[in-house]
C-alpha positions in Angstrom: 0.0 0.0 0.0 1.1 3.3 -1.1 1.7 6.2 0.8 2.9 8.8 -1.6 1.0 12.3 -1.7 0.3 13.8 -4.6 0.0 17.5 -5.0 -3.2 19.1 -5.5 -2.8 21.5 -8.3 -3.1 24.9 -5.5 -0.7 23.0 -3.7 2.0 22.8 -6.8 0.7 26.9 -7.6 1.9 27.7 -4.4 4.9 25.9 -4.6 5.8 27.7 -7.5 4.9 31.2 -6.6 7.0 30.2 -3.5 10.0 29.5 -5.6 9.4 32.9 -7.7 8.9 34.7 -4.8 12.2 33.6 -2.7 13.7 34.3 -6.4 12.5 37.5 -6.2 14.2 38.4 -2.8 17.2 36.8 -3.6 19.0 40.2 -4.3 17.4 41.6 -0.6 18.4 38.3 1.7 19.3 38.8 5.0 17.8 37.4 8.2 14.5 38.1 8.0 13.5 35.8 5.0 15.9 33.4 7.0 13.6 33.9 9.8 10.5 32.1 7.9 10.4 28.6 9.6 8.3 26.8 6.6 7.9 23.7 8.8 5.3 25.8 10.7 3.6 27.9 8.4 1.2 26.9 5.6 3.1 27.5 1.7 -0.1 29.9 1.2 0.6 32.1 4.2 4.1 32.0 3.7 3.7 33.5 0.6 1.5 36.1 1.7 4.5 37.1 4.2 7.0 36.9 1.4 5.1 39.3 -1.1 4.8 41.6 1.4 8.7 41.8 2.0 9.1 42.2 -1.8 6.6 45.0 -1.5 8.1 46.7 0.7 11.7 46.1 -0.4 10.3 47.8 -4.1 8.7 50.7 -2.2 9.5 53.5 -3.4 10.6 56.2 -0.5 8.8 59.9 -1.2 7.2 62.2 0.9 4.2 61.5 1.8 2.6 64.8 -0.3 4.1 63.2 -3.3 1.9 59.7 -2.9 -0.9 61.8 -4.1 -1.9 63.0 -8.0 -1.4 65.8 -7.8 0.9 66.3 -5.0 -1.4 67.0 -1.9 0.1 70.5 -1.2 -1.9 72.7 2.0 -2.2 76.1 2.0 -0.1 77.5 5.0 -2.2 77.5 8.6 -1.9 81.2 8.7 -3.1 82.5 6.0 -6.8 80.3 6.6 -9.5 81.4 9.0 -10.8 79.0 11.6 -13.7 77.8 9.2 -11.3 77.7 6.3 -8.9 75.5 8.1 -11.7 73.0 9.7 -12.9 72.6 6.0 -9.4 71.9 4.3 -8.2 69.5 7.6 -11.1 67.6 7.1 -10.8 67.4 3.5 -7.0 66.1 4.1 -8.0 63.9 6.5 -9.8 62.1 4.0 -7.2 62.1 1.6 -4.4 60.9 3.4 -6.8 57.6 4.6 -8.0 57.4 1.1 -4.2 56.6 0.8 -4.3 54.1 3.7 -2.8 56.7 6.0 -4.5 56.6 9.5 -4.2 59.2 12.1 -4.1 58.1 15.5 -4.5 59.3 18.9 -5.4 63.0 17.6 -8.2 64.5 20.3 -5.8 66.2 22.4 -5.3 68.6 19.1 -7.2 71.5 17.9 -8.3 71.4 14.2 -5.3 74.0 14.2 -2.8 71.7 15.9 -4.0 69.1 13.8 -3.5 70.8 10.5 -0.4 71.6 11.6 0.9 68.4 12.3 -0.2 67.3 8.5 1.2 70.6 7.1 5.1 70.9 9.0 5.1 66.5 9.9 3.2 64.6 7.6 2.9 65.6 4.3 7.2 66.5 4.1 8.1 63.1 5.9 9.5 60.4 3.6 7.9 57.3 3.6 7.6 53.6 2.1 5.2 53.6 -0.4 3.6 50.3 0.0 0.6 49.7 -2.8 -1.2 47.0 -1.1 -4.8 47.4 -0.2 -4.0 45.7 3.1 -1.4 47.9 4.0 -2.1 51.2 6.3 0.6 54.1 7.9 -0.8 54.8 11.2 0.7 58.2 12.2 0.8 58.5 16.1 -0.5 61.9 16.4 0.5 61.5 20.5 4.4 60.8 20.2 5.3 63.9 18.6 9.0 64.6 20.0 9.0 61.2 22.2 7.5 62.6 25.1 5.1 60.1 26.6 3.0 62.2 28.7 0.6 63.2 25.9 -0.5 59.2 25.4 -0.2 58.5 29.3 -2.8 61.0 30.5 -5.4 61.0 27.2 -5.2 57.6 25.7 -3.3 54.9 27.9 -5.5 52.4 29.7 -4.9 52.0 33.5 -3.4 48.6 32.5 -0.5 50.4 30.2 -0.3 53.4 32.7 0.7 50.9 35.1 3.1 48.9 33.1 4.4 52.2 32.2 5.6 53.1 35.6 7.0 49.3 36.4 9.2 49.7 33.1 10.1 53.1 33.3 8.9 54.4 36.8 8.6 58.1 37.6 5.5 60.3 38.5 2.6 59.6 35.7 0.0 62.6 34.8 -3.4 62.8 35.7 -5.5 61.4 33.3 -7.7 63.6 31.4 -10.6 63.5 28.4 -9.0 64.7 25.4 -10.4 67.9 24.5 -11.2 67.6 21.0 -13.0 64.4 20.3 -13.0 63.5 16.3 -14.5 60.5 14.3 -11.7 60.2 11.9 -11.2 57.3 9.5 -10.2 54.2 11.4 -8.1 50.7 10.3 -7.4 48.1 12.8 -4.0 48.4 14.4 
């Protein structure tokens, strides 16, 4: 009695895409693609993880106003009224996720802040463009400059509060409701 397996045709599709793919990334090996233990994961999921390291090794790296056609340029914060601004900061808010760009933790801010942040941070920082549908920037509107007390008194959970202080210790703020509560565009983290 026979034992052999015989490849269902998906099986041998995957095989081969596998084969192009670690082709592919030849020129870009290093430990990561090393990492891939394919005793443990499925060819199909494997390959999944694989295209996305091509993807990203391809990215190109532009500013962020340049992912957009035409370039996503603001007028400067001020030279706009308060209604003007609101309008155009909500307007680029929905730009920037239609390009899978997310903006986290951004109620502390005023519209003003906000707009800002987009106008002198976002839009000049150079980033990996990554054109994949599954893929999303999330911009942490809270760590601007490294300083943690922003997230620790508007956004942390008592939970990460606490494992804050354990891993870093020191006095931690009072928490507070963030003063400007938006409904902005969300992906899952």
């Amino acid at each position: 009695m026979s034992t052999n397996h015989k490849p269902l045709p998906d099986e041998v599709e995957h095989l081969l895409r596998n084969a192009e793919l670690r082709d592919e990334l030849e020129p870009y090996f290093d430990e990561s693609i090393r990492s891939v233990n394919v005793e443990e994961l499925p060819t199909p999921i494997e390959n999944e993880f694989l295209a996305s390291m091509l993807a990203w090794e391809r990215a190109p790296v532009l500013p962020i106003s340049q992912w957009f056609e035409p370039e996503l340029r603001l007028p400067h914060p001020d030279t706009l009224s308060n209604d003007q601004l609101h309008a155009l900061l909500w307007e680029a808010i929905h730009k920037l996720f239609a390009q899978r760009i997310v903006l986290d933790f951004t109620d502390h801010l005023s519209d003003r802040e906000l707009y800002c942040l987009i106008y002198r941070d976002i839009l000049p920082c150079r980033e990996k463009k990554i054109d994949s549908l599954s893929n999303y920037l999330h911009w942490d509107c809270a760590d601007m400059g490294g300083d943690p007390s922003v997230w620790l008194r508007y956004y942390a959970s008592e939970e990460e509060r606490l494992a804050w202080v354990d891993d870093f210790g020191g006095p931690l703020p009072h928490v507070e409701l963030p003063p400007h509560p938006r409904q902005l565009p969300r992906r899952p983290l």
